[in-house]
VMD Tcl script that draws the C-alpha trace (Angstrom):
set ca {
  {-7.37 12.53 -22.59}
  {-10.37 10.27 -22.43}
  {-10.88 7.27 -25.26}
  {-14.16 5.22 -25.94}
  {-13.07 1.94 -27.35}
  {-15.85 -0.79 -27.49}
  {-17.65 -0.90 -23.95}
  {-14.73 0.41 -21.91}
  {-14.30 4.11 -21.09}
  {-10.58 4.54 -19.69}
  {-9.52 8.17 -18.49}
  {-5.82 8.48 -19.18}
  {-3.28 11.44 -17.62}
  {-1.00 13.17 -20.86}
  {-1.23 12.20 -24.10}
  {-0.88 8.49 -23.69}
  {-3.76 6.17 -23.69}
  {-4.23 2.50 -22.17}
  {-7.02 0.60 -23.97}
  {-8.74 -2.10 -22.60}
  {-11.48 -4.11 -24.60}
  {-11.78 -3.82 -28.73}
  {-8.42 -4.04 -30.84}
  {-7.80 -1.09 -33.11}
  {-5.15 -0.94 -36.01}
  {-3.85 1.41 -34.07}
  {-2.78 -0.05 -30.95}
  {-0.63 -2.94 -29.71}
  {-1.74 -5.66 -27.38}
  {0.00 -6.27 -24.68}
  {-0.24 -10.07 -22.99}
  {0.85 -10.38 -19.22}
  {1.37 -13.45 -17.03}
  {2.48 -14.15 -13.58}
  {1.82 -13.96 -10.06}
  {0.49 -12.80 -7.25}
  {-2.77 -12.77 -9.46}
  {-3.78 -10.02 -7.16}
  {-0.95 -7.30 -8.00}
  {-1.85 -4.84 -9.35}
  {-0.53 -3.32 -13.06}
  {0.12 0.32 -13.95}
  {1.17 1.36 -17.37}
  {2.53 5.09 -17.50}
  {1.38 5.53 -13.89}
  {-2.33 4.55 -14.76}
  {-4.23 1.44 -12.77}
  {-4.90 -1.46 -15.65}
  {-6.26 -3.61 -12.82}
  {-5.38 -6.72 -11.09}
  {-2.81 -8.71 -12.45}
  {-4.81 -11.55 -13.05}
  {-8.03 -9.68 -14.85}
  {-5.03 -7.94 -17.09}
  {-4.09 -11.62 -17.84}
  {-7.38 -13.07 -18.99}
  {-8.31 -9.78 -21.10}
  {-5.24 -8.27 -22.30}
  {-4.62 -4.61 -22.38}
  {-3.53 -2.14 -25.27}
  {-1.56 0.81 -25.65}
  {-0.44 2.68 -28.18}
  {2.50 2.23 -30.06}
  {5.75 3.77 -28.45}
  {7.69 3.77 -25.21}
  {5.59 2.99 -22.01}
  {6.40 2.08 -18.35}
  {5.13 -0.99 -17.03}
  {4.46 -1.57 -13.04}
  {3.24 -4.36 -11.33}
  {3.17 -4.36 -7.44}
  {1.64 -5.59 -4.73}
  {1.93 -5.47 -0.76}
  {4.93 -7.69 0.69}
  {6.39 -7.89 -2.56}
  {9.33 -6.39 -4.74}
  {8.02 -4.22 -7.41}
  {8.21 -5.53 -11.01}
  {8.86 -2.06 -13.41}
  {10.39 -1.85 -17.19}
  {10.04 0.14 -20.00}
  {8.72 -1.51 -23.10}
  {8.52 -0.16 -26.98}
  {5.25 -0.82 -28.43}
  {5.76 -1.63 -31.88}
  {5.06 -4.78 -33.62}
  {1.98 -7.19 -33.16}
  {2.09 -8.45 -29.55}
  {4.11 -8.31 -26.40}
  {4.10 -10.22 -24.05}
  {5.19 -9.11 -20.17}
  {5.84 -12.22 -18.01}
  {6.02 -10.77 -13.85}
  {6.67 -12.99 -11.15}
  {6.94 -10.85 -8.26}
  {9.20 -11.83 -5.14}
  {8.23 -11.81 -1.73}
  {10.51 -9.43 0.29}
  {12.36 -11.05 2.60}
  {11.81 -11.00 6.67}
}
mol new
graphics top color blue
foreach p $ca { graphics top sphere $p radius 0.5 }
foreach p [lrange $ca 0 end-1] q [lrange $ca 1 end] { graphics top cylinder $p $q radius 0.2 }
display resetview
């Protein structure tokens, strides 16, 4: 399913869509914060970007259940499941190195 919101054209797999740029009534921000800055973020298998470009511009989905990834190379993956409803959520990831 594809979704133009604002300036940002984001092709999503299934019926769920990730929404970067404009709010909509519709959809529920999502605020993320941690490090490596360079991990990288999936929601419902789908690259948001970097961690730290998801950080400064916040992402939004719609409301309901969605899987959150964040991984990057030498490091433990971060994943959870999150319920969209309310205003704003807010995912804090601090990845860990894997050990030698």
């Amino acid at each position: 399913m594809r979704r133009f919101v604002g300036l940002v054209f984001v092709a999503v797999a299934g019926c769920t869509n990730v929404i970067v740029g404009a709010p909509t009534s519709s959809t529920v921000p999502l605020r993320f914060s941690g490090s490596p800055p360079q991990a990288t973020v999936l929601i419902d298998d789908q690259r948001a970007g970097s961690l730290d470009v998801v950080a400064a511009r916040g992402v939004r989905v719609l409301p309901g259940k969605h899987r959150v990834t964040i991984e990057a190379v030498g490091y433990l993956p971060f994943d959870t499941e999150i319920d969209a409803q309310g205003p704003l959520l807010k995912i804090d990831a601090r990845l860990t190195p894997i050990p030698d």
